[in-house]
C-alpha positions as CSV (number, residue, x, y, z in Angstrom):
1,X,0.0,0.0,0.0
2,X,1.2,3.4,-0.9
3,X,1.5,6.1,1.6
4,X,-0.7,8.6,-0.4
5,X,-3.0,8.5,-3.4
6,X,-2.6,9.4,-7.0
7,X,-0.9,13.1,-6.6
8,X,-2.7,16.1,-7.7
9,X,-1.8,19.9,-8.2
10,X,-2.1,20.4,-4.8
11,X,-0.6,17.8,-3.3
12,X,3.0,18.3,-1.8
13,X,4.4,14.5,-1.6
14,X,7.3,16.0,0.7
15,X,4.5,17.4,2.9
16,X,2.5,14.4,3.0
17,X,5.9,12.1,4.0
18,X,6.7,14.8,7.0
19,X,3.5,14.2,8.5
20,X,3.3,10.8,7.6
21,X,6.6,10.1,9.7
22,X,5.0,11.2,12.2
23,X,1.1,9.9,12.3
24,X,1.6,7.2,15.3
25,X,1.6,10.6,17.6
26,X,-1.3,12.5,16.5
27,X,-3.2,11.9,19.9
28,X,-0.3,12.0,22.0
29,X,-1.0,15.3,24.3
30,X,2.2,15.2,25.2
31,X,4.1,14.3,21.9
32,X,5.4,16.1,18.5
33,X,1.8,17.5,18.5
34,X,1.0,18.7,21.7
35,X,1.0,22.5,20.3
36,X,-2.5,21.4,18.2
37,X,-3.9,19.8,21.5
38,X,-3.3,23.1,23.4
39,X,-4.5,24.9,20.6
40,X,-7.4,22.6,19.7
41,X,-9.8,24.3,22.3
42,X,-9.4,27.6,20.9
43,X,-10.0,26.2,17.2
44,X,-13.2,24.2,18.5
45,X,-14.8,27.1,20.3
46,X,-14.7,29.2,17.3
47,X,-15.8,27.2,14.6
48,X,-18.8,25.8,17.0
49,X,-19.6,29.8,17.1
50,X,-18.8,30.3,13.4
51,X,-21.3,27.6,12.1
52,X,-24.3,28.0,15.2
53,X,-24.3,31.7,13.9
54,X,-24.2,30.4,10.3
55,X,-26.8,27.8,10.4
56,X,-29.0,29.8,13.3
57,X,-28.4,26.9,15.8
58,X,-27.9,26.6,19.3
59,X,-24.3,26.5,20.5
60,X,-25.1,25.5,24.0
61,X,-27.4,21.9,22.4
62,X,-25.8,19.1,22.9
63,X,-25.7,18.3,19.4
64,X,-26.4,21.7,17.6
65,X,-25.5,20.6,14.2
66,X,-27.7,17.4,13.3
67,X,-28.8,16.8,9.7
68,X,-25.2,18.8,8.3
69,X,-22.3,17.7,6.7
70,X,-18.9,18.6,7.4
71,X,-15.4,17.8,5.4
72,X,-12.1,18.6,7.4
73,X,-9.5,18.5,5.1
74,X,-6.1,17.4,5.8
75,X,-7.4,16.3,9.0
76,X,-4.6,14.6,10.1
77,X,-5.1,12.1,13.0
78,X,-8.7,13.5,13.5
79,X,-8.2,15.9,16.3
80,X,-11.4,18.1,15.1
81,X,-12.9,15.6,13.1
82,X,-13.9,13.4,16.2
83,X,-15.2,16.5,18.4
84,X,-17.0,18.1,15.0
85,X,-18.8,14.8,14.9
86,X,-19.9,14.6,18.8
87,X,-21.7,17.9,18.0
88,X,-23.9,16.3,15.1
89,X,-22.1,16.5,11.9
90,X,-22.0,14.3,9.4
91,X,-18.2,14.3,9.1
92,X,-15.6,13.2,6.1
93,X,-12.1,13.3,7.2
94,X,-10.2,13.2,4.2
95,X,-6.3,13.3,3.9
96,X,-3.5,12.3,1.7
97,X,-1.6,10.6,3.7
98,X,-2.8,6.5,4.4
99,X,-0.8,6.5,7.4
100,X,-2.6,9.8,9.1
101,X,-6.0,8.2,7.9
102,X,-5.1,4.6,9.8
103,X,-4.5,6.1,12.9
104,X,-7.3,8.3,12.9
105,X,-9.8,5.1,12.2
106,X,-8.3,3.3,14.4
107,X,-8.8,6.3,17.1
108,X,-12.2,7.1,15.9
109,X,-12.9,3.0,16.6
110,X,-11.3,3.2,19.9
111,X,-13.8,6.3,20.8
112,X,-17.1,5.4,19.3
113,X,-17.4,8.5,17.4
114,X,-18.5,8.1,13.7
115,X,-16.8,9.9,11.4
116,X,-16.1,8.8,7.7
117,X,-12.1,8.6,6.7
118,X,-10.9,8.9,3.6
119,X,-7.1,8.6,2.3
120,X,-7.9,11.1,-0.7
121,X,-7.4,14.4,-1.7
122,X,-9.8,17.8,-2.5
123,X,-9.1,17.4,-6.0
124,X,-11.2,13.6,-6.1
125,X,-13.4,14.9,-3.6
126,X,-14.3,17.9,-5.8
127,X,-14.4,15.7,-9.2
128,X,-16.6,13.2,-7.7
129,X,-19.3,16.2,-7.1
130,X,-19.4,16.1,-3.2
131,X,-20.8,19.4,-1.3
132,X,-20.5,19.7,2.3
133,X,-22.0,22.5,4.6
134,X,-19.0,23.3,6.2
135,X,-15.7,23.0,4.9
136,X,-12.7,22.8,7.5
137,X,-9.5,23.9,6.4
138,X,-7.1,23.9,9.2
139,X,-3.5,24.6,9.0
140,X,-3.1,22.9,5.8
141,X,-3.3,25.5,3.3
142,X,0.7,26.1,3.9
143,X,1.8,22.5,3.2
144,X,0.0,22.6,-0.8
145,X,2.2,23.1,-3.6
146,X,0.0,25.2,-5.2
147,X,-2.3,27.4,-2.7
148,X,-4.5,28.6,-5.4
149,X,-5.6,25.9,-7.3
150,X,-6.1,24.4,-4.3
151,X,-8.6,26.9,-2.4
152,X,-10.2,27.2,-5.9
153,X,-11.3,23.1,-5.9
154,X,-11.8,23.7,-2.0
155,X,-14.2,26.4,-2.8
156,X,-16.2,23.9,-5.1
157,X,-16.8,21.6,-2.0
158,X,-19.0,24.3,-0.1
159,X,-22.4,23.8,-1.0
160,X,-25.1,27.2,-1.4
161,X,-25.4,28.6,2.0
162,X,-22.5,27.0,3.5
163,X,-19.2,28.4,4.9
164,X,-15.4,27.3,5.0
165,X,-13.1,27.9,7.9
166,X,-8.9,28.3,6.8
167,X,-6.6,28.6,9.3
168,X,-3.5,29.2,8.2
169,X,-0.4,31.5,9.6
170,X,0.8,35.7,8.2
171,X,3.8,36.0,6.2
172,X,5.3,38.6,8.3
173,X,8.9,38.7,10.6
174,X,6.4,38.2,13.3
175,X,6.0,35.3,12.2
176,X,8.9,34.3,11.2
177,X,10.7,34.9,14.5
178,X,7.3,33.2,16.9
179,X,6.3,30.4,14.7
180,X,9.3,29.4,12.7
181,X,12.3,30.1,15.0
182,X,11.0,30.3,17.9
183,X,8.0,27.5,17.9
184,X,10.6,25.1,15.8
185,X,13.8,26.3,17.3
186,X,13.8,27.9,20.8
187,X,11.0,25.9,22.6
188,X,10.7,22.7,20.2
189,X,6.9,23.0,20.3
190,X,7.2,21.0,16.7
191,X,9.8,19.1,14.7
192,X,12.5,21.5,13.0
193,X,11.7,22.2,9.5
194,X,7.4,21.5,10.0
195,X,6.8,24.8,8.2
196,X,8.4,26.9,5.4
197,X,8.0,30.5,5.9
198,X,8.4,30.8,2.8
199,X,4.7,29.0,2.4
200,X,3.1,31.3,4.8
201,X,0.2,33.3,3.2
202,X,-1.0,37.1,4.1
203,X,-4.5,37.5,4.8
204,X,-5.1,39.5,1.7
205,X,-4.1,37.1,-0.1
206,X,-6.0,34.4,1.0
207,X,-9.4,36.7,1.0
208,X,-8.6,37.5,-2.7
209,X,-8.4,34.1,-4.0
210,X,-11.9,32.9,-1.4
211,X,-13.6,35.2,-3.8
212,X,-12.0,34.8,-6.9
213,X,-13.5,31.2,-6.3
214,X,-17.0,32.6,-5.2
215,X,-17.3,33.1,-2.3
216,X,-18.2,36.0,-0.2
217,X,-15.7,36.6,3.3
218,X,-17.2,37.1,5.7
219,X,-14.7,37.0,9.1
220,X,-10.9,37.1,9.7
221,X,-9.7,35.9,13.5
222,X,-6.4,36.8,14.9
223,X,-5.6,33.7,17.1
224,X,-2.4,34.2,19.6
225,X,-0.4,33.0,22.4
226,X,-0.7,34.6,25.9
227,X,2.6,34.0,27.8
228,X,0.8,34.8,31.0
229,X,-1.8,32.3,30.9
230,X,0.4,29.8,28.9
231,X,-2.3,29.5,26.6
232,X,-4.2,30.2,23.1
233,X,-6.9,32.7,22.7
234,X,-8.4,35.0,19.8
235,X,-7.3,38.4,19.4
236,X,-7.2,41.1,17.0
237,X,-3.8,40.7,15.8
238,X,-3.7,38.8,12.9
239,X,0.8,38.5,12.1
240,X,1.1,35.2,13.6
241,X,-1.8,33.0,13.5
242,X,-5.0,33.8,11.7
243,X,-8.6,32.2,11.1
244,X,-10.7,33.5,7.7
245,X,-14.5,32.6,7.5
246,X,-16.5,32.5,3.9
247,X,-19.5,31.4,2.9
248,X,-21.4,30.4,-0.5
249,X,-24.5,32.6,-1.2
């Protein structure tokens, strides 16, 4: 069995074998990925917000988002995927990577929680016609090899009157210094070399090409680290980590 499927435009093989290496530790709390665990509450709270206003649900239900469907792409291990599910999704985890997809099955069977894996990539997704009302794209747009065509086949997964969430991180020497250097370097939050800076994307940029492909912005989230509290929250300042919401009309 290969390690990914047929490559696309989008698909960086490089990227794909980095995080492939390394799929064994996804839920580890205390392991290569512990910075998306600390961060994952953060990322949860918001899009739970984001959709509830979208969809006029109720945040505080149980299960506020029965009867929708979800795709988080590049989902990794399944650290949203599981929790986006426990709230009433329908959820497709899709990545490229066979190994990411195994241990996020085999998680998701451990748990109980349905969600529906697939090794595959936005490009099949997008060919085979499938719509989803939310579209997750978290910290992945800075692995593709080509960010464009990829948010423009992305875009053609969010069906009318749906949204898609992209978290991704400012190409600024803020950035450079806190989440290259200093995340990678200084305080080994993550493995050397997990980012390029020279794949980080300004805001601007990503807006442009949401609705070059349709859609309609309609939300950008600063998301930062508080030193004091040891701990993510969202902010206004948007050189470091940032969130953008659009939706389909």
């Amino acid at each position: 069995m290969t390690d990914s499927p047929a490559l696309t435009s989008s698909i960086d093989p490089a990227e794909v074998a980095k995080f492939s290496a390394l799929a064994a530790q996804w839920w580890d709390p205390s392991g290569k990925f512990a910075p998306l665990h600390k961060f994952n509450p953060v990322r949860l709270s918001f899009i739970r917000g984001q959709a509830a206003a979208r969809f006029s649900r109720d945040p505080r239900a149980l299960a506020p988002f029965e009867g929708l469907s979800l795709l988080d792409i590049g989902c990794g291990g399944g650290l949203l995927s599981e929790p986006m599910a426990r709230m009433g999704f329908a959820v497709t985890g899709a990545d490229a990577s066979e190994k990411n997809i195994g241990t996020a099955r085999a998680h998701a069977a451990q748990s109980g929680v349905g969600v529906s894996y697939r090794a595959t990539t936005a490009e099949t997704l997008a060919e085979e016609g499938q719509c989803f009302d939310v579209v997750l794209n978290m910290e992945v747009v800075e692995h593709v090899a080509d960010v464009d065509a990829y948010l423009s086949t992305c875009a053609r997964l969010v069906k009318p009157g749906g949204i898609t969430i992209v978290a991704t991180l400012n190409k600024t020497l803020k950035s450079l210094a806190l989440a290259k250097v200093a995340a990678e370097y200084v305080l080994g939050w993550m493995p050397p070399g997990t980012h390029d800076w020279n794949r980080f994307i300004p805001p601007d940029h990503l807006r442009q090409k949401l609705e070059d492909s349709g859609l309609t912005v309609l939300k950008t989230q600063g998301v930062s680290f508080d030193v004091l509290t040891w701990d993510w929250r969202l902010s206004s300042d948007i050189d470091v980590n940032y969130i953008i919401v659009a939706g389909r009309p």
